[in-house]
Residue, then its C-alpha position, 0 to 999 in steps of 0.5 A: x898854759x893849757x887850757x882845760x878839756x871842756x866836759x860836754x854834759x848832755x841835756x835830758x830830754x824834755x818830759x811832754x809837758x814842758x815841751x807843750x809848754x814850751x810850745x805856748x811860750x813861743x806862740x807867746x813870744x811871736x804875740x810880742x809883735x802885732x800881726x802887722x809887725x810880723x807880716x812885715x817882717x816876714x814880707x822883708x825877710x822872704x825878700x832877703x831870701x829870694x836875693x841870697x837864692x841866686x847869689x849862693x848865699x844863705x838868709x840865716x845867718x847872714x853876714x855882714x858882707x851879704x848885708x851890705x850888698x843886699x842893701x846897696x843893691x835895693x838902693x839901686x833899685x830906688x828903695x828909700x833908707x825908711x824901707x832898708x831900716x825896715x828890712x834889716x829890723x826884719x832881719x835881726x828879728x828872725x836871726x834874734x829868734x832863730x838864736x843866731x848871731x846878728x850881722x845887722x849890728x856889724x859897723x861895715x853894715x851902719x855904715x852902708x846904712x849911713x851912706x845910703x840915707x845921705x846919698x838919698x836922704x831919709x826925709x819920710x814920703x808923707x801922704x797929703x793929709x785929707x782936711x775937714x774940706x777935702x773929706x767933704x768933696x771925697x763923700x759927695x752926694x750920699x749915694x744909693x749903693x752898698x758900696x757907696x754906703x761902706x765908702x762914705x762911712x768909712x771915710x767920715x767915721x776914719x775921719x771923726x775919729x782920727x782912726x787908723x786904718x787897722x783901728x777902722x778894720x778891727x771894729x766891730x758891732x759890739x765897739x759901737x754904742x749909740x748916744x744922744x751926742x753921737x756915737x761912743x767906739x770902743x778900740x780893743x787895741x791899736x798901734x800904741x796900745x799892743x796889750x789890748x787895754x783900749x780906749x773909747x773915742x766919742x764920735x761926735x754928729x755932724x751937720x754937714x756930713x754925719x759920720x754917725x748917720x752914715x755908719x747906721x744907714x752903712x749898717x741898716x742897708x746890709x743887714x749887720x748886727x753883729x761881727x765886723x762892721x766894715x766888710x768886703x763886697x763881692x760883686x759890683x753888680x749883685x752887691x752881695x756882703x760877705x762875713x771877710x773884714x775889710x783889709x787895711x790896704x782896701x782902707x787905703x785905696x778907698x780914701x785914693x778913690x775918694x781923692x779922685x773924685x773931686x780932682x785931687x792925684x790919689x796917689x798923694x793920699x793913703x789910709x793915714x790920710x784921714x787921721x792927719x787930717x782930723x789933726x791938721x783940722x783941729x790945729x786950724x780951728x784952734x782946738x787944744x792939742x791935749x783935746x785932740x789927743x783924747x781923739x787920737x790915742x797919741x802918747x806924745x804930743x811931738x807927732x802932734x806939733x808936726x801936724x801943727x807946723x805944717x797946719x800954722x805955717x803961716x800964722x804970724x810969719x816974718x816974712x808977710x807984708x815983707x813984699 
């Protein structure tokens, strides 16, 4: 049977306003995902492209075929499966707003991904996590610089606070509040809270090392009172702070340096290091997981009983006093 001639119907064009309106629908739509989510997308995305350049082969859309090579080949090059799930998440993102069709679903492409994951395994690479102990030795003394000052304040308020270290770079004046008790801050929006609702997270004094104290003299010393708390200084020797907020990965090599200092491989830290930390210290000192989660935001208590394995391993084992 014959099918029927298909009648193409031209669309009108679209008035100004709706095509502005339009516009604000899409800004809308890229807020959908965290700026973060999005630079990572779009890191993923330009390296799928400079490997389909050479190669003759077009980014968008792709095809499954293009796919499986690129994936084998960034797995000779040592990438872990965590990373090639990142990059294909990427890529069916652009293509999803693109409105193309998205090879990543192909079953040739699950499959290379499977291959893969069994060939070099999918276990995360997790960072040591910085205990009550190992955060004392990363502050030492308390240092005269502004520098030194920032550093030790971001370590102990990262710590105290089980703070990520994009939580840690979004703060500003206006989220901190002085209380007898310690220090109330305010987090506008996190990695599990992408609407903006926030949460207060009470900081409470030290008597070691007060991360209360360390962020007033951090503050006192240059001279801010209001806008972002932790800043970029320019020049070692003049130690001049600038308006530019501290980016997440400045964060992490902050606790890297603060490892180094009593001894420990930097490289086996990084800027979750001092969340995990504050879990893993609680879980030891016997602190209640629903408490520990008033500190850290989690909205499941199945990441918390990771930390709390690793923190118990020991405890009541079968196997002591077995030799």
């Amino acid at each position: 049977m014959d099918r029927p001639a298909l009648t193409v119907v031209e669309q009108p064009a679209l008035p100004v306003e709706l095509t502005a309106t339009l516009g604000l629908a899409a800004d809308f739509a890229r807020a959908s995902k965290a700026k973060a989510t999005q630079d990572a997308y779009g890191s993923d995305f330009r390296i799928f492209e400079s490997w389909c350049r050479p190669r003759g082969l077009r980014a968008l859309p792709a095809t499954a075929e293009s796919l499986c090579a690129f994936l084998a080949d960034e797995a000779t090059l040592g990438k872990r499966a965590s990373t090639l799930g990142r990059r294909l998440a990427a890529i069916r993102y652009f293509h999803r707003a693109a409105g193309c069709d998205t090879p990543t679903g192909d079953e040739k492409v699950k499959a290379v991904l499977s291959g893969i994951r069994r060939t070099i395994g999918a276990a995360p690479v997790r960072k040591k996590a910085a205990t009550s102990d190992i955060v004392l030795g990363m502050v030492g003394g308390k240092g005269a610089s502004l520098r030194e000052l920032r550093d030790r304040a971001i370590l102990l308020l990262g710590f105290a606070g089980a703070f990520r270290r994009s939580e840690l770079v979004a703060l500003n004046i206006a989220d901190i509040e002085d209380t007898p008790e310690g220090m109330l801050v305010t987090l506008r929006r996190s990695k599990t809270d992408q609407e903006g609702l926030g949460r207060r997270v009470a900081i409470p004094r030290g008597e070691i090392a007060c991360p209360v104290e360390a962020v007033k003299a951090w503050l006192a010393a240059a001279g801010i009172a209001e806008g972002a708390v932790f800043r970029r200084i320019f020049n070692k020797r003049t130690q001049r702070v600038t308006d530019w907020r501290l980016a997440p990965r400045n964060v992490a090599a902050i606790v890297k340096q603060g490892a180094a200092r009593p001894g420990f491989d930097p490289s086996t830290f990084g800027g979750h290091s001092l969340r995990a930390g504050f879990v893993t210290s609680a879980v030891k000192r016997g602190a209640n997981l629903i408490k520990i989660t008033d500190v850290t935001g989690h909205k499941s208590l199945e990441m918390l009983k990771t930390y709390s394995r690793d923190a118990e391993a020991f405890v009541g084992h079968a196997g002591a006093g077995l030799l």
